[in-house]
Each structure stands twice: as structure tokens, then as C-alpha cells.
N, C-alpha and C positions, 0 to 999 in steps of 0.2 A: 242325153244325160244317162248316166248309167247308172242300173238301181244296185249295185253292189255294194254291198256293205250298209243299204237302206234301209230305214222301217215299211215295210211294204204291207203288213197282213197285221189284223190285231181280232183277237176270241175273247169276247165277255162271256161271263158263268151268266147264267141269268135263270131261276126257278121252272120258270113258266115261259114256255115258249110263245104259244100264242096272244099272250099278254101282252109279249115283251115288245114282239112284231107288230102286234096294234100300236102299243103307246110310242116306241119309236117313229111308225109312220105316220100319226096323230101328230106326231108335236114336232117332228124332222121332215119329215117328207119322203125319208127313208125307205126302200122299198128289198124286200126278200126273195131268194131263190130255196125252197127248202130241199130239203135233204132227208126225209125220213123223218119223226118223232123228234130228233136229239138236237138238228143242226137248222142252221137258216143261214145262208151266206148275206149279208150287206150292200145293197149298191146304192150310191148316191150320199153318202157321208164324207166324202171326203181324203176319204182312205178304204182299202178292200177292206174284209174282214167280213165275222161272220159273230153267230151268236151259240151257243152249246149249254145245255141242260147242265145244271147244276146245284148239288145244295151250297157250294158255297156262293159269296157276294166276297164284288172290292169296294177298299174304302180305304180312303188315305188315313185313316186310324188305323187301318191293320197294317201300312207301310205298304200298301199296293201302288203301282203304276194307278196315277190316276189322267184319266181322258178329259181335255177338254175342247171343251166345243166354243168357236166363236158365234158372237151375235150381232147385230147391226142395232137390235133392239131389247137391252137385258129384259125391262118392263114386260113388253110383249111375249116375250121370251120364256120368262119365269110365267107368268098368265096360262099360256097355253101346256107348261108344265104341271101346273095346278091343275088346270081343266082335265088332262087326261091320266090324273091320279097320282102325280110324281108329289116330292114334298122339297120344301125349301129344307136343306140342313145347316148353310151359312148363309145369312141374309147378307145382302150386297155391300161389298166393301169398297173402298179404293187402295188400289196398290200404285207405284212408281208407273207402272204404265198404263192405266186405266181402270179396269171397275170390273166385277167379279161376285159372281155368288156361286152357292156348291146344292147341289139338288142331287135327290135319289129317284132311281125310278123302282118301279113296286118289286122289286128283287133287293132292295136293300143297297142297291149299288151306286158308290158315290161317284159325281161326274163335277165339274166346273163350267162356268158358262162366262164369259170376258167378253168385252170388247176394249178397245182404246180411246172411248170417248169419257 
């Protein structure tokens, strides 16, 4: 399959680096390659990418690309987002294809979290 013309790589702005690397691998399982103070590359989410020092934050209020994540378990899902400091910002909905809530993690940054049950 050819990755031409694909979404291959994605950079979140995230404040706090060491924060951000805990609460991702806390609540994803997510694990980092660092880079210096600024950078942290991604593996294990599903797609490459990496994470980069920043004051700003995305949020589908500002018209950002926003990321979402699937889950097998919203419940457990949002639970362990709570636990490691994130906050619910849309409490679970239903859309045409299944069920959805939008959570920040402690940078301000808006994310979704679906599945199709």
C-alpha cells in the first residue's frame, strides 16, 4: 500500500512536556522517544507522530484539526481520563454512528473519544 498522498505524522502543541508524556501513557498506553526538552516522538497510538512544546492548545472551537481516539469502552475510557487529570468538555452523545464525548488533557487540548456501540 502506498503511503503517498497519506496522513502519515501528526504534532500536538502541548505546554508541559513531561505531563503530557505521563498522562498520555497513563490513560493510552502510549509510550515516547525524547528528543531534547521541546520534543517527544509517539509510538503506539495508532498513527506516528510526536508531541512539541508550546503555549498554544487545539480545540475544535478554535477550528483546529481535532484527534480522535477510538474506544471499546467510552465509560472506562472517560474514567481513566478523569483519573489522570484530563477533564470531560462534551459529555457523551449519540451521533448516526455511535456514541462520543470530547475531553481535554491538562494543556487545554480538545480530543474525542467514539466508538460504534
Amino acid at each position: 500500500m502506498s503511503q503517498h498522498h497519506k496522513i502519515n505524522y501528526i504534532e500536538i502543541p502541548v505546554k508541559a512536556l513531561a505531563s503530557s508524556k505521563a498522562f498520555f501513557n497513563q490513560v493510552f498506553g502510549w509510550t515516547f522517544v525524547s528528543y531534547g526538552d521541546d520534543y517527544a516522538a509517539i509510538s503506539g497510538a495508532g498513527i506516528a507522530g510526536g508531541l512539541y512544546v508550546s503555549e498554544h492548545s487545539v480545540s475544535a472551537d478554535k477550528g483546529s484539526v481535532l484527534v480522535v481516539l477510538y474506544s471499546d469502552d467510552l465509560v472506562k475510557s472517560q474514567a481513566a481520563i478523569e483519573a489522570a487529570g484530563g477533564s470531560i468538555k462534551i459529555p457523551t452523545f449519540e451521533f448516526p454512528g455511535g456514541h462520543r464525548f470530547h475531553f481535554c488533557d491538562g494543556n487545554d487540548n480538545e480530543y474525542a473519544m467514539w466508538n460504534d456501540k
